[in-house]
C-alpha positions as CSV (number, residue, x, y, z in Angstrom):
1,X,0.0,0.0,0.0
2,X,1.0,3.7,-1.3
3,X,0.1,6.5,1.2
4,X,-0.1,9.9,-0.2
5,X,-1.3,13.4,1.6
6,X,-2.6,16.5,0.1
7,X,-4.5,19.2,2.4
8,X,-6.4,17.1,4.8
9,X,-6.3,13.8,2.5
10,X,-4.7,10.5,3.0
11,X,-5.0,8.5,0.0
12,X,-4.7,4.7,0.6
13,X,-3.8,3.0,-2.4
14,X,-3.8,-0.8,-3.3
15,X,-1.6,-2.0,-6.2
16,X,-0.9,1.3,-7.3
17,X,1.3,0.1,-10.4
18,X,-1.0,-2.6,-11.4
19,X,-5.1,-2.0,-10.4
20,X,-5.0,0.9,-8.0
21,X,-7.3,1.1,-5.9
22,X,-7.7,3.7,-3.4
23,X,-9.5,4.8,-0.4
24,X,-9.1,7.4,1.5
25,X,-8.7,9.2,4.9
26,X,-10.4,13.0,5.5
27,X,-8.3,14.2,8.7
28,X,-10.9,16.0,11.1
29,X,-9.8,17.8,14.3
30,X,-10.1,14.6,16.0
31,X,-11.0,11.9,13.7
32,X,-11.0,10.3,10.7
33,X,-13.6,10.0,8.0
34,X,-12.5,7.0,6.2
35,X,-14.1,7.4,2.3
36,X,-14.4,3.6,0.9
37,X,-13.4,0.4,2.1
38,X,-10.8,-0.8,-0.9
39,X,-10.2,-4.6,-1.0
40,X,-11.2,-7.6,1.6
41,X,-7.7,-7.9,2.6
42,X,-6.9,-4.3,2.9
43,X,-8.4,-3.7,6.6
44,X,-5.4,-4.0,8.1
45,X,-3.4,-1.3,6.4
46,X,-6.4,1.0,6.9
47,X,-6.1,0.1,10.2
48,X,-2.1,0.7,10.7
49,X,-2.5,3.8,8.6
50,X,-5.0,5.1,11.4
51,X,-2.5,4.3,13.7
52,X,0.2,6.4,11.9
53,X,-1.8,9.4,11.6
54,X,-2.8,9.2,15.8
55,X,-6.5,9.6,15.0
56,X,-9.1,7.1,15.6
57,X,-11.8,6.5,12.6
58,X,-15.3,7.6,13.6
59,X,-16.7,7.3,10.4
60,X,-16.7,5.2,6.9
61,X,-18.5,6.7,3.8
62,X,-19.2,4.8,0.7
63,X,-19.3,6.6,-2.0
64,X,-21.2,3.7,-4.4
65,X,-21.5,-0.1,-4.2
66,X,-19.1,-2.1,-5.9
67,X,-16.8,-4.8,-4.8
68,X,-13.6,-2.8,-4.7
69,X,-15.2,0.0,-2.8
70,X,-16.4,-1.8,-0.1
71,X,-14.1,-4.9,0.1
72,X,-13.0,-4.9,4.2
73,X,-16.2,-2.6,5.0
74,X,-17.3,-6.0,7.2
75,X,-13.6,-6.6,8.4
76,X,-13.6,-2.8,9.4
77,X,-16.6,-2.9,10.8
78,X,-16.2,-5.7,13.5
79,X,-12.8,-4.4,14.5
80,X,-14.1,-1.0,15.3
81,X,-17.8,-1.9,15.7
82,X,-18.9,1.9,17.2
83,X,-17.4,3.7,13.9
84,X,-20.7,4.8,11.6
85,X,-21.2,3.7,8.3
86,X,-22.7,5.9,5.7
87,X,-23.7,5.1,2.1
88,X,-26.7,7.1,-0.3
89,X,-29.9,5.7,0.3
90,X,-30.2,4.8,-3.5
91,X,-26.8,2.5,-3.4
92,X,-27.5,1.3,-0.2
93,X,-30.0,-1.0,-1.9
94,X,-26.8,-2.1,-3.8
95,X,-25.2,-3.2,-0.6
96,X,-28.1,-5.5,0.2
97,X,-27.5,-6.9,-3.6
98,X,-30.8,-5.3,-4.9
99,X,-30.0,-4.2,-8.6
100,X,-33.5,-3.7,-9.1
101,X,-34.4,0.0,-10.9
102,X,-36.6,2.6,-9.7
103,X,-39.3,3.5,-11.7
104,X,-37.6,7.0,-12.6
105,X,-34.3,5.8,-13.3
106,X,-33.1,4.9,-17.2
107,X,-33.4,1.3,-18.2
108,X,-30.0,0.7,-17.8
109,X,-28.6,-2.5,-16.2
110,X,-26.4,-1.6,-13.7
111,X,-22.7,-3.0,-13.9
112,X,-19.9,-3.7,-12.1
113,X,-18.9,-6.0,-9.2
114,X,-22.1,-6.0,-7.1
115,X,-22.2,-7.2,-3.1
116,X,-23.8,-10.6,-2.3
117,X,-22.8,-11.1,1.2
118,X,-22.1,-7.6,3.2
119,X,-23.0,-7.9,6.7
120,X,-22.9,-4.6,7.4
121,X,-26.0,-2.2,7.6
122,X,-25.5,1.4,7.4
123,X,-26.1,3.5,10.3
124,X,-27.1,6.9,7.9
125,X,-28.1,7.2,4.5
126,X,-26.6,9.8,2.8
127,X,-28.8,12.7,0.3
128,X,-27.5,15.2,-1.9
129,X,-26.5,17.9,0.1
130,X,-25.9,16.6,3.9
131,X,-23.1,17.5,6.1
132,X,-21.1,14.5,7.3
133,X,-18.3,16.5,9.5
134,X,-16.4,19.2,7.1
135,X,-17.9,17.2,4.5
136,X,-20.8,18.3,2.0
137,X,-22.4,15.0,-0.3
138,X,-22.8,15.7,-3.6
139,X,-25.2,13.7,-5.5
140,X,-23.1,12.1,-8.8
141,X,-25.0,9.2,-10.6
142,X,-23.9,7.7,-13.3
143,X,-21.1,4.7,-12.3
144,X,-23.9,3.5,-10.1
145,X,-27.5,5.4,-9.8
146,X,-26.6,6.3,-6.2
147,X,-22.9,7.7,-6.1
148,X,-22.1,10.6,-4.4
149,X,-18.7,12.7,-3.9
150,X,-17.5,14.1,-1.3
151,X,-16.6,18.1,-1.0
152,X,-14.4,19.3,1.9
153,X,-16.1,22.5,2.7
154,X,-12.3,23.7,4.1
155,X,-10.5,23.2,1.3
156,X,-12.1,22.3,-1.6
157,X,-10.9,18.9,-2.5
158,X,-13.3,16.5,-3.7
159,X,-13.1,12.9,-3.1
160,X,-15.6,11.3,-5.9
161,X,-15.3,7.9,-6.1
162,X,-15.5,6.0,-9.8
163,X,-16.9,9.2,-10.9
164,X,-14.2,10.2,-12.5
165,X,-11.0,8.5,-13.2
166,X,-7.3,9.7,-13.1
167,X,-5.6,6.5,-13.8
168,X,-3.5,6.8,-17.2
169,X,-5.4,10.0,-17.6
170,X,-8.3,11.8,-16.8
171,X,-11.6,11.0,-17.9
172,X,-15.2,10.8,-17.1
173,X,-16.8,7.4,-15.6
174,X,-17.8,5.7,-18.4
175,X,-15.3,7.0,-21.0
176,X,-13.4,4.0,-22.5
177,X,-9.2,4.7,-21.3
178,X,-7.3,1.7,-23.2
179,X,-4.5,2.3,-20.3
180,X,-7.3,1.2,-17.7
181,X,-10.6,0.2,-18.9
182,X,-12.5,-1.5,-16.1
183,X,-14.5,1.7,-15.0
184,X,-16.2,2.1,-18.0
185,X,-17.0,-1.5,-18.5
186,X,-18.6,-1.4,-14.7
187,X,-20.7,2.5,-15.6
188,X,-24.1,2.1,-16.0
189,X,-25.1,5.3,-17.7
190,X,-22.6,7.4,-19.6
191,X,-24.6,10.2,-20.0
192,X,-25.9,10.5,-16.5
193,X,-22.2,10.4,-15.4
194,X,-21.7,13.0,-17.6
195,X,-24.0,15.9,-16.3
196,X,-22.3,14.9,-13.2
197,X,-18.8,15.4,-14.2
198,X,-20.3,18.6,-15.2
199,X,-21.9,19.0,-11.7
200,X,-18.2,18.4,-10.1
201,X,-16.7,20.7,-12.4
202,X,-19.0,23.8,-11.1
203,X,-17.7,23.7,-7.7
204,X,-14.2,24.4,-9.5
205,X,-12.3,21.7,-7.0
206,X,-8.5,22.8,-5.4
207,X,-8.2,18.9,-5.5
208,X,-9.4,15.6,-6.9
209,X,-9.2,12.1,-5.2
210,X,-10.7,9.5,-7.4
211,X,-10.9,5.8,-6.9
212,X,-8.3,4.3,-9.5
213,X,-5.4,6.8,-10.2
214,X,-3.4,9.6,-8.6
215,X,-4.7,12.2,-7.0
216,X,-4.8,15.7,-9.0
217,X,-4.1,19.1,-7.8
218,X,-6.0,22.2,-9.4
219,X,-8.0,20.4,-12.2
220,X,-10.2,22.6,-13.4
221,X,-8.3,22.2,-16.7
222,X,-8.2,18.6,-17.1
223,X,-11.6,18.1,-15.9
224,X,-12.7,20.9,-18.7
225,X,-11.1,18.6,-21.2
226,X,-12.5,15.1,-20.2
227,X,-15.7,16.4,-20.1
228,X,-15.5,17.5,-23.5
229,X,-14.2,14.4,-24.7
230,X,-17.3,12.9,-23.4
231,X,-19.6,15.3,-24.9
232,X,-18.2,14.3,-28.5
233,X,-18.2,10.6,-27.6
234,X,-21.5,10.6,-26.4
235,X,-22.7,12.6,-29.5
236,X,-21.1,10.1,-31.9
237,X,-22.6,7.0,-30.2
């Protein structure tokens, strides 16, 4: 496991050569809000990590349902059993394995690596808009029909899950990258993913934490760019 820092962000990431995937610490005045839950066997890094940083973990946030987002969430969970658990009420039905649609949502099948036996129940579902510590939830569908991102009201880093991915270079959750394919194979509406790139882009972010890839400083410009690349993809499809 890699461990990088930027503002108040700990990125945690697993086989950061190969597959990274990352998760990620939001340092609080006393706490830590841990975003994601990585890989079954990663619990114990997460763990020593806490350790090194000298701040216990109140919190874990999911930011959608898929297998490498909450792989030690269960692990995590019976080794610090009072820490909260927070996912959006729309992906939370993911975590109980329900890939059912709601009546408003596209008829899309949703994609990707899907939970089948996660003990864990959340303690708070998550809504666009709610304030989970410094942290403001912003609504981002499109990977799945309930992520969200997180926005540090302090500094303006977002953390936004598979929304967006930096790995070879950035693009916009469902956007093909030959260097790293997998997130668009797993996005189950491209064009609902991007209006939220879009979304993201707006709040003109200081930083951006993704799931797979490194994290970006000040990328208003990149982030103009992949989202016009997915404008004229969409528009030729």
């Amino acid at each position: 496991m890699k461990v990088s820092t930027i503002n108040t962000v700990y990125q945690l990431s697993f086989m950061p050569r190969i597959f990274p995937v990352n998760c990620y610490f939001v340092e609080e005045q006393h706490e830590l809000t841990l975003i994601d839950a990585a890989l079954p066997y990663s619990a114990k890094s997460i763990m020593d990590a806490a350790k090194t940083i000298g701040k216990p973990i109140t919190k874990i946030i999911i930011t959608h349902a898929h297998n490498d987002h909450i792989g030690a969430l269960d692990t995590l969970k019976e080794v610090i059993p009072d820490c909260q658990v927070y996912i959006s009420s729309r992906d939370a039905l993911l975590l109980e394995g329900n890939k059912t649609l709601l009546p408003h949502e596209k008829p899309v099948p949703i994609k990707g690596g899907l939970p089948k036996n996660i003990k864990t129940k959340p303690d708070i579902l998550l809504e666009d808009g709610t304030r989970v510590g410094s942290l403001e939830v912003i609504a981002t569908p499109g990977h799945t029909p309930g992520s969200i991102t997180l926005f540090d009201t302090r500094n303006r880093s977002l953390i936004a899950g598979d929304a967006l991915i930096t790995r070879g270079k950035l693009v916009v959750s469902g956007m093909m990258n030959p260097l790293f394919p997998f997130p668009a194979l797993a996005t189950w509406d491209k064009s609902t993913a991007l209006e939220s790139a879009k979304k993201l882009s707006k709040l003109k972010p200081s930083l951006l934490a993704v799931g797979h890839g490194k994290m970006l400083m000040q990328p208003e410009k990149l982030l103009e760019l992949a989202i016009a690349e997915a404008e004229k993809s969409l528009q030729r499809q």
